[in-house]
N, C-alpha and C positions, 0 to 999 in steps of 0.2 A: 645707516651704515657709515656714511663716508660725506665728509663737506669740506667746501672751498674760498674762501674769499679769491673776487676778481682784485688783480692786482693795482687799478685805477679805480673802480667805482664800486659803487655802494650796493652788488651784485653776489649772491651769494650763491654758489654752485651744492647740490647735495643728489647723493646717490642714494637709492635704498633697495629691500626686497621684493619690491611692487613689478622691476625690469623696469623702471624709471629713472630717470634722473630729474632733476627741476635746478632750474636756472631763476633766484629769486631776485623783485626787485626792492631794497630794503626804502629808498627813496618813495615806491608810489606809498599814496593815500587814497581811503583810507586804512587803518590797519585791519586785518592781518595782510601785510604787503602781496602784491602780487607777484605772479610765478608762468614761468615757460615750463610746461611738462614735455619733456624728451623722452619720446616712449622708445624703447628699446626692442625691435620686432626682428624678426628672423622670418624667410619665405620659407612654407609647408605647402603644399600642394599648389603652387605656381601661384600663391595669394601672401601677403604679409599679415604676420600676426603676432600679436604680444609673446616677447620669448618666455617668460615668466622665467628668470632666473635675477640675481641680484646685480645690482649693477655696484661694483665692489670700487671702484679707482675712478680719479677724477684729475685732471691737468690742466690751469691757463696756460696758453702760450707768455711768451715773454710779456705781450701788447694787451692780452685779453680778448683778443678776437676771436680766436678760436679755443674750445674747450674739447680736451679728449677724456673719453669714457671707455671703462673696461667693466665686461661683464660675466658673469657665470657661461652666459650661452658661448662663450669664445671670441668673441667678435669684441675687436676696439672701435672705435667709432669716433669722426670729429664732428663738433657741434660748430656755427658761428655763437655768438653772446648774446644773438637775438633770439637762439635757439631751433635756426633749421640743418638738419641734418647735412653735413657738409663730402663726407666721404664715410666709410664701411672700409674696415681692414679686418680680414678673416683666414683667408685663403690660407696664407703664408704661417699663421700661427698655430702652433701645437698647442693645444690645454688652454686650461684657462689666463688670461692675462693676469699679472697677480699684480700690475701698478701700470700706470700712465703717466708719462715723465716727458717732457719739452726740453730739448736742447737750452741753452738759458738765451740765446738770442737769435732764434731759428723761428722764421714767421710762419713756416708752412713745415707740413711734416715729409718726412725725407720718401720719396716713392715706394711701393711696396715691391719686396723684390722679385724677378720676373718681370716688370714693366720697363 
C-alpha cells in the first residue's frame, strides 16, 4: 500500500493490508534484508488482537526516531525505528486517518487533546 524511506539511514518503512507495517533494514545481510513487523492490534474482549484492517499512511519524524502510522481500524500509532510501539492515538479521532504527517522539526508528537 504505502512506503517510506528513513530520512538518514538505509531503513525503509511500508504499510500494507496484513494490519501491518514493517520497518526494513536495507543494510543487514544476507539478502532478502531484514525487517521489524509492527503489527497493528486493537483490544476485543479486554485481550489485543490483530485489527486486520490496512495500515494506509506512514511519517518519519524530522530525526527518524519515531515513525507514525495510520490505519483502517482508526487509531494512529507512533513506532520508535527500532520498532516498538511507542504511543496509540485513537480516542480524539473521528474516521479513519487518511495521512500521518510530522511537523518538519517537531521531535515528539504534539499531546492528544484532552490530556
Amino acid at each position: 500500500y504505502v512506503y517510506l524511506w528513513h530520512p538518514k539511514r538505509d531503513l525503509l518503512a511500508s504499510g500494507s493490508g496484513d494490519s501491518t507495517a514493517r520497518i526494513w533494514n536495507i543494510d543487514e545481510e544476507p539478502p532478502p534484508p531484514g525487517h521489524k513487523r509492527l503489527q497493528h492490534c486493537i483490544k476485543e474482549g479486554g485481550q489485543e488482537v490483530p485489527s486486520n484492517k490496512d495500515v494506509t499512511s506512514l511519517d518519519w519524524n524530522f530525526d527518524g526516531s519515531l515513525l507514525g502510522t495510520g490505519s483502517y481500524d482508526g487509531y494512529a500509532r507512533i513506532w520508535t525505528s527500532a520498532g516498538t510501539l511507542s504511543n496509540t492515538l485513537g480516542t480524539s479521532i473521528s474516521g479513519t486517518p487518511s495521512g500521518t504527517c510530522w511537523p518538519p522539526a517537531r521531535a515528539t508528537p504534539p499531546p492528544a487533546s484532552g490530556t
